[in-house]
C-alpha positions in Angstrom: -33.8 -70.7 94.4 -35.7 -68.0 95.8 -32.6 -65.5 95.2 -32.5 -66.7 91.7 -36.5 -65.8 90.8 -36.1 -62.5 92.8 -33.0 -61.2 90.7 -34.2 -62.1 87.8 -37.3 -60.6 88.1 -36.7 -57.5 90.4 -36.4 -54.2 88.4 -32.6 -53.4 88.0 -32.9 -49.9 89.5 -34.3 -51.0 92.5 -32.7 -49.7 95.3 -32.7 -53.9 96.8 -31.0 -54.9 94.1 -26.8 -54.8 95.0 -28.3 -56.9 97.8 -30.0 -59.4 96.4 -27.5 -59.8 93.9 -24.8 -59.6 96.6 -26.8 -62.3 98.8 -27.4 -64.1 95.4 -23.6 -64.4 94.3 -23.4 -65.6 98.1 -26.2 -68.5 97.5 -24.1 -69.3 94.0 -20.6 -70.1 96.1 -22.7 -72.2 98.6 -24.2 -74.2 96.6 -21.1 -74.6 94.5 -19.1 -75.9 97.6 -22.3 -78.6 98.1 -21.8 -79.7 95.0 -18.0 -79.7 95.0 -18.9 -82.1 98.5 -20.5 -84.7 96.2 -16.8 -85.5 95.2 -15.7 -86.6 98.7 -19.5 -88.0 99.6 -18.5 -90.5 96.8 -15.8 -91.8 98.3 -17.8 -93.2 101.1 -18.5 -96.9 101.5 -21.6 -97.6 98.4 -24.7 -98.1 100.0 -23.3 -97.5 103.4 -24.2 -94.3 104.2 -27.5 -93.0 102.9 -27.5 -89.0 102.0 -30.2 -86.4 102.9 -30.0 -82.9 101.7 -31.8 -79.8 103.1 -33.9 -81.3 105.4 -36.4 -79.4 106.9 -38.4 -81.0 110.0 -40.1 -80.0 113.7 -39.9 -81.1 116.7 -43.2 -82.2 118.8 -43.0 -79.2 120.4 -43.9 -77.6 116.5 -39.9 -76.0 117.1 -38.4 -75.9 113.1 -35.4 -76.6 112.2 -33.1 -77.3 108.7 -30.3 -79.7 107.8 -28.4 -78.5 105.2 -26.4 -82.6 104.5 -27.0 -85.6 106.8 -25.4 -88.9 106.4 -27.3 -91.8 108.1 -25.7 -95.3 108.4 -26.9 -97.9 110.8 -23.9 -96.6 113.7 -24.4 -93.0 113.6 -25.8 -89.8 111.6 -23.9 -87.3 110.8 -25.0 -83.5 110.4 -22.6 -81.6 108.1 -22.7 -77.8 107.9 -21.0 -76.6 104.7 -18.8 -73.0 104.6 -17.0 -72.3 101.3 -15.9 -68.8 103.0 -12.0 -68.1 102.1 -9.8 -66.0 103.5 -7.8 -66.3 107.3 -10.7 -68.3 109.6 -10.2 -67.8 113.1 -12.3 -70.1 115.8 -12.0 -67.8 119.0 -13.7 -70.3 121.4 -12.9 -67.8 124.2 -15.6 -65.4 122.9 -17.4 -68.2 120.7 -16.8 -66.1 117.5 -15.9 -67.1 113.8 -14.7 -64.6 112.0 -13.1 -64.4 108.4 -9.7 -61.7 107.6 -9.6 -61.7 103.7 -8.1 -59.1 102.1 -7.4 -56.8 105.0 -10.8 -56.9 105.9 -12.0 -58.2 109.4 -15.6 -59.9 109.0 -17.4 -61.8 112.0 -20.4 -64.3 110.7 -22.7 -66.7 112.9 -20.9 -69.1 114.0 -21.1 -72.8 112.6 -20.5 -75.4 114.9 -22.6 -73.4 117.3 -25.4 -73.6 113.9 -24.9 -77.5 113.9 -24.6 -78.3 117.4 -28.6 -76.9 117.9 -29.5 -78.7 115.0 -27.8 -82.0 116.4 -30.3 -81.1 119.7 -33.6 -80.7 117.6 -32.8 -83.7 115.6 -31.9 -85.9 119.0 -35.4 -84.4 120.4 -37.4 -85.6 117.1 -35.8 -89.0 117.4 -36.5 -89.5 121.0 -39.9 -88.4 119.6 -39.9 -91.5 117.5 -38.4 -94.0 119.6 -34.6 -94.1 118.2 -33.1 -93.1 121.7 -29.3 -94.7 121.3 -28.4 -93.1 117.3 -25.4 -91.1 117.8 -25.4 -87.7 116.3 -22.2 -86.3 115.2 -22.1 -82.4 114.0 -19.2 -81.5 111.4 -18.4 -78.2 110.4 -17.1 -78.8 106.3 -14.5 -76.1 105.3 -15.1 -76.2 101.6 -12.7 -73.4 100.5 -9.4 -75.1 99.6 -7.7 -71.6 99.9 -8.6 -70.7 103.2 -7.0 -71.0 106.2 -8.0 -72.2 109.7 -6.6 -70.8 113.1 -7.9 -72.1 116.3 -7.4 -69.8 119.8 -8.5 -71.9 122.9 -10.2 -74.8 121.2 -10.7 -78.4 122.7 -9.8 -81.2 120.8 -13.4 -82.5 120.4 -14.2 -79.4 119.0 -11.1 -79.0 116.5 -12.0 -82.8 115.3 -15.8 -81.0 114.6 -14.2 -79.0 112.1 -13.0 -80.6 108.8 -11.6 -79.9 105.2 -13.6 -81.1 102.8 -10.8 -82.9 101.1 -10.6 -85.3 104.7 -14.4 -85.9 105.2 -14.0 -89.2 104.4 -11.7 -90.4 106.3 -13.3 -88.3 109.0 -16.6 -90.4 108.4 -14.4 -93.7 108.3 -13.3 -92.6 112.2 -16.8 -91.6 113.5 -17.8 -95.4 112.7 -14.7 -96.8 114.8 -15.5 -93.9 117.5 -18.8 -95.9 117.1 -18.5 -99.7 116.6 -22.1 -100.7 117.4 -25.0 -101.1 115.1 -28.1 -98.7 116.6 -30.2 -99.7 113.7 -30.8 -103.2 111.7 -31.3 -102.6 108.2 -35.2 -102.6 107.9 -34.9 -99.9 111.1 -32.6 -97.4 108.8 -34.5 -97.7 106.1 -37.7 -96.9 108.8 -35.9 -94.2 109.6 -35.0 -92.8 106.8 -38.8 -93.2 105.7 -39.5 -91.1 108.3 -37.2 -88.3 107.5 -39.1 -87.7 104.4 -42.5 -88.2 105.8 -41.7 -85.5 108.2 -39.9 -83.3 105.8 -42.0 -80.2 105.1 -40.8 -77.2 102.6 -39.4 -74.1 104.1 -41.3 -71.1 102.9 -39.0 -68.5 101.2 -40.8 -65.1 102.2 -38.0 -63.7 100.2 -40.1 -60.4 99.2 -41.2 -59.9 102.8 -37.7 -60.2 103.9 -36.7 -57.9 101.7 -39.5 -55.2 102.1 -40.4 -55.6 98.3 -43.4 -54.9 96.6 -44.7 -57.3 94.5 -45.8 -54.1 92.2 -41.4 -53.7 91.9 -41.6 -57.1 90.0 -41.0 -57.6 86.5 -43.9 -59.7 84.9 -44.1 -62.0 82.2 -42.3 -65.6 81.1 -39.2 -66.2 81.3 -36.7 -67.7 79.1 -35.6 -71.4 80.7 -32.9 -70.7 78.5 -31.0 -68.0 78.9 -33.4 -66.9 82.2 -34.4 -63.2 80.3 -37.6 -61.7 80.2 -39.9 -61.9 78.5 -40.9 -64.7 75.7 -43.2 -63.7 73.4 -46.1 -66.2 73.2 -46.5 -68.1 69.6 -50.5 -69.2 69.0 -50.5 -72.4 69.2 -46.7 -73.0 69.2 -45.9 -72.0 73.0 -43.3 -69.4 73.5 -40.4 -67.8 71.9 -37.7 -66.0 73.5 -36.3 -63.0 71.2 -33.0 -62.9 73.1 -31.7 -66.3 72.6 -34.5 -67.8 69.9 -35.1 -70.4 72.5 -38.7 -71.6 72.1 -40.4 -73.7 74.4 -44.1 -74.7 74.4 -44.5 -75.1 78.5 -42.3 -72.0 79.6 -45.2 -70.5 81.3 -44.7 -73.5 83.6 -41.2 -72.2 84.6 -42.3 -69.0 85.4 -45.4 -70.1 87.5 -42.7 -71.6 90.0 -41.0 -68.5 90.3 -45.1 -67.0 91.7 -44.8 -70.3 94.0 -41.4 -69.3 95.7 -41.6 -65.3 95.6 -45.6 -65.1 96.8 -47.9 -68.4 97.5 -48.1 -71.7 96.2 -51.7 -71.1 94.9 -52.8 -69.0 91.9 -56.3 -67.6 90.7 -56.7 -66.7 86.8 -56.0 -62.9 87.5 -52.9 -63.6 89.3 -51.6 -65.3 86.7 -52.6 -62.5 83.8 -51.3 -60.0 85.8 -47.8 -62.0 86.7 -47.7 -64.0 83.1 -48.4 -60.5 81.5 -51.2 -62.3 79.7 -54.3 -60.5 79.4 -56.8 -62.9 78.1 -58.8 -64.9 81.1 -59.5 -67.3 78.6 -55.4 -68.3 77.4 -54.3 -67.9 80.9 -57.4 -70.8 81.4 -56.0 -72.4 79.2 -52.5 -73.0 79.8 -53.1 -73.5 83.8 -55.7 -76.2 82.4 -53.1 -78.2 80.3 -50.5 -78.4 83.8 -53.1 -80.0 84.9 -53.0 -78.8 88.7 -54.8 -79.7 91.3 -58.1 -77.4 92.0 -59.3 -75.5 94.8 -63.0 -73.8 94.7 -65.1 -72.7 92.3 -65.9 -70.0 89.6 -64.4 -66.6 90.7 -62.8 -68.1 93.7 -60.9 -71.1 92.1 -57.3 -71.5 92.6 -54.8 -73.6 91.3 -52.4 -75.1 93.4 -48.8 -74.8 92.0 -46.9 -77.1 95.0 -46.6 -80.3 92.0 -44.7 -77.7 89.5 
């Protein structure tokens, strides 16, 4: 999401722009093979398996780490990393690399089961943490490209069975519950434990414009369209705000755009903040609309901030 905000509001000249766009066509086929996932996931026995997506938890020793999918039933859970790259995929366990030939071109990225394999140690650490020492935890690499092709040099079998089309993740599931025929948890203990997943869920900071060594004066202000995503509406008095590229008009847009502040910057906002980033320069309208969100307050006067972490 972060991607999204930044490209849409980084100035098109910039000389970061092919990257975040190039990064942010990246982000688009990810999240298109998550969703394509949901298809198999389906398939799954209902109520079975219960489904957590992008976790983001620490260990006691305050060590952070993310799950992308994680399917929890009362036998096993089950990390899946998701890779929609195409092309010729080699698995050189020799050297430990994963590397990608498409089009002639010879491209090594991090590799994935390595990825899932340390979050499958963190995640056995915070539940020895909390008491659930026998809960298998399986890691799955999920090759989400139909068109590409997987090559193996040196591989054991246990790892080869880690790595899985998307279109056989079911039946993959199916055989990690024979691999693992005992219940770990009764049903009130998964649905404990899955309680406690979200307790200790936390969101992952996005210092997107730190990462990219962007100035927040390179920025394009104002609201944009929920629409058609352009910049900027044009605020109507007392009828919200109208967007002059697509005539989309929507009285809570600024709301929208307030999110994009929380992702790119800080999930707190004082009154000139939000003039200068709404491109609003009345105190007392930019009062106003932070009023009617009705967000929760911190301090007082010149000092008062509004917290944007409920948008």
């Amino acid at each position: 999401m972060a991607l999204e905000a930044m490209k849409r509001r980084l100035l098109e000249n910039h000389p970061r722009m092919e990257k975040v766009s190039r990064d942010h066509r990246m982000w688009e086929v990810g999240y298109k093979g998550e969703c394509s996932l949901d298809f198999y996931l389906k398939q799954l026995p209902e109520g079975e398996y219960w489904l957590f997506y992008g976790l983001c938890l620490k260990t006691t020793d305050g060590e952070q780490f993310q799950i992308d999918t994680m399917l929890l039933s009362k036998r096993v859970a089950i990390l899946l990393e998701i890779k929609t790259i195409a092309g010729e995929i080699l698995f050189d366990e020799d050297i430990h690399q994963f590397s990608r030939t498409y089009q002639g071109e010879v491209k090594s990225f991090s590799h994935p089961y390595i990825q899932v394999a340390r979050q499958r140690t963190l995640l056995r650490q915070w539940l020895n943490a909390r008491g659930y020492f026998n809960l298998p935890v399986a890691p799955l690499v999920i090759s989400g490209n139909p068109s590409a092709t997987l090559t193996f040099k040196n591989a054991p079998r246990h790892f080869m069975q880690s790595i899985v089309r998307a279109e056989v993740l079911p039946q993959r599931v199916l055989q990690l519950k024979k691999e693992n025929p005992a219940d770990q948890l009764s049903s009130s203990a998964q649905k404990e434990l899955s309680q406690q997943l979200l307790d200790g869920h936390h969101e992952q900071p996005d210092n997107v414009v730190e990462a990219y060594n962007i100035s927040r004066f390179d920025l394009l202000t104002g609201v944009h369209c929920p629409s058609c995503f352009k910049l900027s509406m044009q605020r109507i008095h007392g009828n919200g705000w109208h967007c002059p590229r697509c005539s989309f008009r929507h009285k809570m847009a600024h709301a929208e755009s307030l999110k994009d502040y929380r992702i790119l910057f800080q999930p707190s906002i004082s009154n000139r903040e939000a003039r200068i980033f709404l491109d609003i320069p009345s105190a007392s309208i930019v009062r106003k609309l932070l009023t009617q969100l009705e967000l929760p307050i911190q301090g007082k006067n010149k000092s008062r901030r509004y917290m944007l972490t409920d948008l």
